[in-house]
PAKOL-28983 format. One record per atom (N, C-alpha, C): x, y, z. Coordinates in steps of 0.001 Angstrom, whole numbers, padded with zeros to 6 digits, always signed. Layout:
N
XYZ ...
***
This chain:
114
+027446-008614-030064 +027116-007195-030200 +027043-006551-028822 +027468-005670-028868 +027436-004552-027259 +026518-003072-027467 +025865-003295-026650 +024996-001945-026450 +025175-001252-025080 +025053+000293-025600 +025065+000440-024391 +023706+001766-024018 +023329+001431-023162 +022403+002904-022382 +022490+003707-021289 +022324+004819-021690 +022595+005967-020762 +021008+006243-019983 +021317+006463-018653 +020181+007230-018535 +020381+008268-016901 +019462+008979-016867 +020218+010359-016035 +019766+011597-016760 +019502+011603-017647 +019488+013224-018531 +017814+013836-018039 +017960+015098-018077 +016748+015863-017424 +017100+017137-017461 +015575+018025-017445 +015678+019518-017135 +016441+019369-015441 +017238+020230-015255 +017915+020945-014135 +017943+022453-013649 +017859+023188-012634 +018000+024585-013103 +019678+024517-012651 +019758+025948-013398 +021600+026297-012787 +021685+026275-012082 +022960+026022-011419 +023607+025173-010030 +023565+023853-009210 +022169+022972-010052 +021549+022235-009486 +022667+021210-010258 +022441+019842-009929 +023318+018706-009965 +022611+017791-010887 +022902+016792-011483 +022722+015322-012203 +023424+014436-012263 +023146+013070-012279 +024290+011624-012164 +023678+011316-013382 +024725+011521-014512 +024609+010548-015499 +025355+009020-015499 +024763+008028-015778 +024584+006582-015692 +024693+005819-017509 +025320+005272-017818 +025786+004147-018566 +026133+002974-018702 +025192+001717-019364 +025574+000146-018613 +025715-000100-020106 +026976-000964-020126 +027047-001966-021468 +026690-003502-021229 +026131-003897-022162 +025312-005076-022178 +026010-005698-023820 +025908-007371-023235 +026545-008025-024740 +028016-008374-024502 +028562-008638-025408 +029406-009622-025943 +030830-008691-025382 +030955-008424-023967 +031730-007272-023644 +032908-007800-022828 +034163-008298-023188 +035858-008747-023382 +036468-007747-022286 +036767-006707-022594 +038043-005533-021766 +037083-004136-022620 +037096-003505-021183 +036897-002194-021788 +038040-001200-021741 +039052-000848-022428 +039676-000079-022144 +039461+001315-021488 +039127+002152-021972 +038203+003423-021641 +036971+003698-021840 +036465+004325-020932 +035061+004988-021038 +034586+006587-021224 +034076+006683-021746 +033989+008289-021372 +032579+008853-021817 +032668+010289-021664 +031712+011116-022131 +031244+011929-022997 +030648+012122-023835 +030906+013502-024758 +029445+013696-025109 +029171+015199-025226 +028104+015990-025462 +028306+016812-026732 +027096+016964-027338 +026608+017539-028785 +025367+018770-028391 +026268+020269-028068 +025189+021256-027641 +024544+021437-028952 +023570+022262-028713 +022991+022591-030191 +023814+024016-030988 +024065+023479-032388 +024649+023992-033258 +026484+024055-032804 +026803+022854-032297 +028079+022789-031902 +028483+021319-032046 +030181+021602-032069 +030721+020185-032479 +030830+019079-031492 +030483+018282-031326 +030640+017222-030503 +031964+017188-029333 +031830+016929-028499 +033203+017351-027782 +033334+015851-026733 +034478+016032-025922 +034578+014911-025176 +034515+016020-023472 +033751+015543-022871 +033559+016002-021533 +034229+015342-020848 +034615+014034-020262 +035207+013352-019110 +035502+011752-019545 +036810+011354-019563 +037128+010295-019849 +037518+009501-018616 +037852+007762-018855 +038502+007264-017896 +038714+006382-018317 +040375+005657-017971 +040791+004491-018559 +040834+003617-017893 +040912+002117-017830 +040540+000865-017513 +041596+000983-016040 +042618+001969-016131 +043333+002188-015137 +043283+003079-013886 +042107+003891-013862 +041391+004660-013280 +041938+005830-013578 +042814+006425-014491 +043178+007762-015535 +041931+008300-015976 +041619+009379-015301 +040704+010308-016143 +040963+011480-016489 +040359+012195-017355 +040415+013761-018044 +039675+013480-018137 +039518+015233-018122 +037744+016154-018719 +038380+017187-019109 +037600+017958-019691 +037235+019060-020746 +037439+019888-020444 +038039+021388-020226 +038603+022515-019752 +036759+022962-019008 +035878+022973-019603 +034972+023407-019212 +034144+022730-018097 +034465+021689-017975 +033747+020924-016471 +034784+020364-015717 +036126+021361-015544 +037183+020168-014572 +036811+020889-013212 +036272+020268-012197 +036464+021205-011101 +034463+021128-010612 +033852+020714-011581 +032770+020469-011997 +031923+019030-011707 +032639+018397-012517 +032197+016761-013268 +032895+016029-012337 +032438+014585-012131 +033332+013648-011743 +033302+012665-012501 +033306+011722-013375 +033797+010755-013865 +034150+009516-013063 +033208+008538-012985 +033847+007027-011969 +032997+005739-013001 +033585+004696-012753 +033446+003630-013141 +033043+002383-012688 +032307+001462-012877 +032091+000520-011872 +032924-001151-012699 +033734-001292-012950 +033955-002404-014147 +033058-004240-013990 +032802-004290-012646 +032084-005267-012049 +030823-005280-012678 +030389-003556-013127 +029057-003593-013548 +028898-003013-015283 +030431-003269-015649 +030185-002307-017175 +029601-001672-017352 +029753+000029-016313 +028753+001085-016009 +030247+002083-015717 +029734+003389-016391 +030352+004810-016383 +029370+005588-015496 +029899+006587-014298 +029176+007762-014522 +029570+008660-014633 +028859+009653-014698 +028970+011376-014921 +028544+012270-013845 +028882+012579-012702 +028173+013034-011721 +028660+014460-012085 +027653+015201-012506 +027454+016917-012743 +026659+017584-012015 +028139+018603-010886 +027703+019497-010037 +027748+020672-010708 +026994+021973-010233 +027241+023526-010609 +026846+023211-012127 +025808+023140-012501 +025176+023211-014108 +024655+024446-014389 +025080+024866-015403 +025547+025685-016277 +024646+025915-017515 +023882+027117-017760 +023112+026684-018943 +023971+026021-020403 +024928+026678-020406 +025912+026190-021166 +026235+024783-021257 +025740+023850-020498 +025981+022343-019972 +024509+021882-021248 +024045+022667-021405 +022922+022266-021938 +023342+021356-023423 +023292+019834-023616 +023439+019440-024460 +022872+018110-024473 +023366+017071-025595 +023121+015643-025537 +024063+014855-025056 +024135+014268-024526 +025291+013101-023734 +025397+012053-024161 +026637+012194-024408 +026587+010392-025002 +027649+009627-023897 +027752+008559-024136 +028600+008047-023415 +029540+006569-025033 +030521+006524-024404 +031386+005841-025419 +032229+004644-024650 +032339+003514-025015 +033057+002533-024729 +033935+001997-025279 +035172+001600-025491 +036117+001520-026248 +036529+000170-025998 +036439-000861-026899 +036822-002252-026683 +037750-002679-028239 +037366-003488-028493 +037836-003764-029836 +037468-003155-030915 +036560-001701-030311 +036159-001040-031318 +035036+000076-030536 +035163+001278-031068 +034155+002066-030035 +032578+001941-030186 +032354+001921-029335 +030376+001688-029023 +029973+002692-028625 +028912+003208-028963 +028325+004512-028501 +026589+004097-028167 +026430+005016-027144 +025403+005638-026911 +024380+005818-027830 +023200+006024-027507 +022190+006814-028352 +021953+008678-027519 +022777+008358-026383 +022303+010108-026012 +021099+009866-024914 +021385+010912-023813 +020555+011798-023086 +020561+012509-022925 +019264+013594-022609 +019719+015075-023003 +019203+015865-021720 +020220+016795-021511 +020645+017650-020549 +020122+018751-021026 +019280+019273-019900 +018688+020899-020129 +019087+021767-018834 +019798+022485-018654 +020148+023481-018014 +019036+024747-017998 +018378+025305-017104 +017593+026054-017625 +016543+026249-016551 +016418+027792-016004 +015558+028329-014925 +013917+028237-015732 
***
């Protein structure tokens, strides 16, 4: 079994920065990709910043220019480093691992907010 935890999530005010952090633990083979995705309130789940086992990443029209996305594979760890926050950033974070099958997160939650 593979688990994984996020942690990093916190009140921020706008403009201010956060490193979101993700370690998988367990029975963990090849990770193909890693990524990110947030659940604002009363909105659909989205994917914020991906990255593949090849160091290929995308993000989300709304944090490119923003977010960075890096990987550590030595440590089966994603992060999320979020500059220029946005109340709009305000959501839950998950993080996702993709092996022989996707693993998720339980979420940390991001508050944007003076």
């Amino acid at each position: 079994q593979v688990q994984l935890v996020e942690s990093g999530g916190g009140l921020v005010q706008p403009g201010g920065s956060l490193r979101l952090s993700c370690a998988a633990s367990g029975s963990i083979f090849s990770i193909n990709f890693m990524g990110w995705y947030r659940r604002a309130p009363g909105k659909e789940r989205e994917l914020v910043a991906g990255i593949f086992s090849g160091g290929r990443t995308n993000y989300g029209d709304s944090v490119k220019g923003r977010f960075t996305i890096s990987r550590d594979n030595a440590k089966n760890t994603v992060y999320l480093q979020m500059n220029s926050l946005k109340p709009e950033d305000t959501a839950v974070y998950y993080c996702m691992m993709s092996m022989s099958r996707n693993y998720w997160g339980k979420g940390t939650l991001v508050t944007v907010s003076s």
